[in-house]
N, C-alpha and C positions, 0 to 999 in steps of 0.2 A: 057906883063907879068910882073908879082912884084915877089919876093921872097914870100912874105905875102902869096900872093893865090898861091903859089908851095907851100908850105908847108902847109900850110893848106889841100890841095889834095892829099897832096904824103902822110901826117898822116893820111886822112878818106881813102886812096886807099891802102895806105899800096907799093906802088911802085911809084918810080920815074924814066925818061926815061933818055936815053943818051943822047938826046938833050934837054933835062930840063938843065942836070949838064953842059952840055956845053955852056947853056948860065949864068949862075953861075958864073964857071971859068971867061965869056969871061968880063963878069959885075961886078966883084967883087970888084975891085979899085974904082966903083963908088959907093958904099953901104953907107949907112947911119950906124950908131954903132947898132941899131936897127937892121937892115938888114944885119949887117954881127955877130949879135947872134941868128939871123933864120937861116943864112947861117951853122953856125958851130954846132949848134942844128940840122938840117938837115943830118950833115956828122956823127956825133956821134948815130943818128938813124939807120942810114945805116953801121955805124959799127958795130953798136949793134946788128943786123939783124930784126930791127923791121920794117925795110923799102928796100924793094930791086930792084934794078934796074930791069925792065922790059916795059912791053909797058899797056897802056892802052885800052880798048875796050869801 
């Protein structure tokens, strides 16, 4: 998994899961600067409520 294609997914699904952000969390010391402004673009989504935790089908 990359941050890249989770966000990319989680912006056309409109949901991201709890084991997405738990591999986030577990990965995030190894990001590239790129990858940790998909990261925090990713959390300001989800505050925003334009992306909400849930599961996918």
């Amino acid at each position: 998994m990359s941050i890249g294609k989770l966000f990319l997914a989680s912006i056309s699904s409109g949901i991201v899961t709890q084991e997405e952000l738990m591999w986030v969390a577990a990965n995030q010391l190894s990001f590239s600067r790129c990858e940790q402004a998909a990261a925090l673009k990713l959390g300001h989504f989800m505050d925003s409520g334009h992306i909400q935790l849930g599961c996918r089908i």
